[in-house]
C-alpha positions in Angstrom: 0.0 0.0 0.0 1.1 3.2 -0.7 0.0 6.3 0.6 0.4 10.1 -0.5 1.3 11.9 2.5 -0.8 15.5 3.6 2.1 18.4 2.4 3.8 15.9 -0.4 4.2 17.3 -3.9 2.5 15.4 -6.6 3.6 15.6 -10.1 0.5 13.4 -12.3 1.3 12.3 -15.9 -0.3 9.6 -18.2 0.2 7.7 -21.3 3.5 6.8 -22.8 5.5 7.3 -26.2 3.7 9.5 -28.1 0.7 9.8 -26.1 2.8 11.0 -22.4 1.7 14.2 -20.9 2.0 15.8 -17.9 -1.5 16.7 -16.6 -0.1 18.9 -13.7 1.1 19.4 -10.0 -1.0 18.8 -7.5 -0.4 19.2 -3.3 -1.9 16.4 -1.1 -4.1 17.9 1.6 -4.7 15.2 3.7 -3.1 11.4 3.6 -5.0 8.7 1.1 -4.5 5.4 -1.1 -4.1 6.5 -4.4 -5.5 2.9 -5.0 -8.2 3.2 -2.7 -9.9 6.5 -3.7 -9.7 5.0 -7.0 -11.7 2.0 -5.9 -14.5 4.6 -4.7 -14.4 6.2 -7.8 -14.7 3.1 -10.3 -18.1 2.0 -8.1 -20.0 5.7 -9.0 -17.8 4.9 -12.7 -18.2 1.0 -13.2 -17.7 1.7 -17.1 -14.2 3.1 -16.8 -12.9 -0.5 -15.3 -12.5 -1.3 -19.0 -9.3 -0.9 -21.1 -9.5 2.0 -22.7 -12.8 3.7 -20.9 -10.4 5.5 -17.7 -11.3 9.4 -17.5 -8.2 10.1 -15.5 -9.4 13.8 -15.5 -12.9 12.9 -13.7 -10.5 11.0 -11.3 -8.4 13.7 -10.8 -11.5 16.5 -10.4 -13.2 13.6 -7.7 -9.7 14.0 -5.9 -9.9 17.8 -5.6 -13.4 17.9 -5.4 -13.3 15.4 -2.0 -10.5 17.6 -0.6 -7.6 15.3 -1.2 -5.4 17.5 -3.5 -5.3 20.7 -4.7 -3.3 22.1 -8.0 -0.2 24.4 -7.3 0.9 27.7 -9.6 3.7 27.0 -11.3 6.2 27.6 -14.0 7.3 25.0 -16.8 10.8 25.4 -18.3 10.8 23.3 -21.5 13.8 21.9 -22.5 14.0 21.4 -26.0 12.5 18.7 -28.8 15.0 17.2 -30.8 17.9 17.9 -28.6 18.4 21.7 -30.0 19.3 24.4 -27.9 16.3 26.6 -30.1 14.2 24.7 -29.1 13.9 25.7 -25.0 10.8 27.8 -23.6 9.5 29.5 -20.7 6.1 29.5 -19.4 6.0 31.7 -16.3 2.0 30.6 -15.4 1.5 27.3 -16.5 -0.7 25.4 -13.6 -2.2 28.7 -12.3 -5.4 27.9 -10.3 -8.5 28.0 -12.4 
């Protein structure tokens, strides 16, 4: 079992290849099973047990919703694509509160 502790940075991504993406950063309010929660949340969601059907964003908006996490300001420096040096950016507000 493990558990994402109250104060603990959590950096959430998905997919893989092609498909990876960093959906954001998020700090956990108060201590929970990742695993758990996500057992709660596939009995209101039966559907999403099957490959392919996941919403991890209505997973993630359950979790803020219910007080486990909340999403932290912050900036993004991008490294590159393609391993040029033209190719770094800054963005100063990426993850600003909605």
């Amino acid at each position: 079992m493990s558990i994402a502790k109250a104060g603990q940075l959590m950096l959430v991504d998905a997919g893989e290849y092609v498909s990876y993406q960093i959906i954001g950063l998020y700090r956990v309010l108060q201590d929970f099973d990742p695993t758990r929660v996500l057992a709660k949340y596939l009995k209101v969601h039966p559907e999403e047990r099957e490959n392919g059907r996941f919403n991890g964003y209505g997973y993630m908006m359950m979790l803020a919703r219910e007080g486990w996490i909340e999403p932290v300001p912050h900036a993004n420096l991008f490294l590159s694509t393609n391993y040029r040096a033209s190719g770094i950016s800054f963005d100063p507000q990426l993850g600003d509160s909605e």
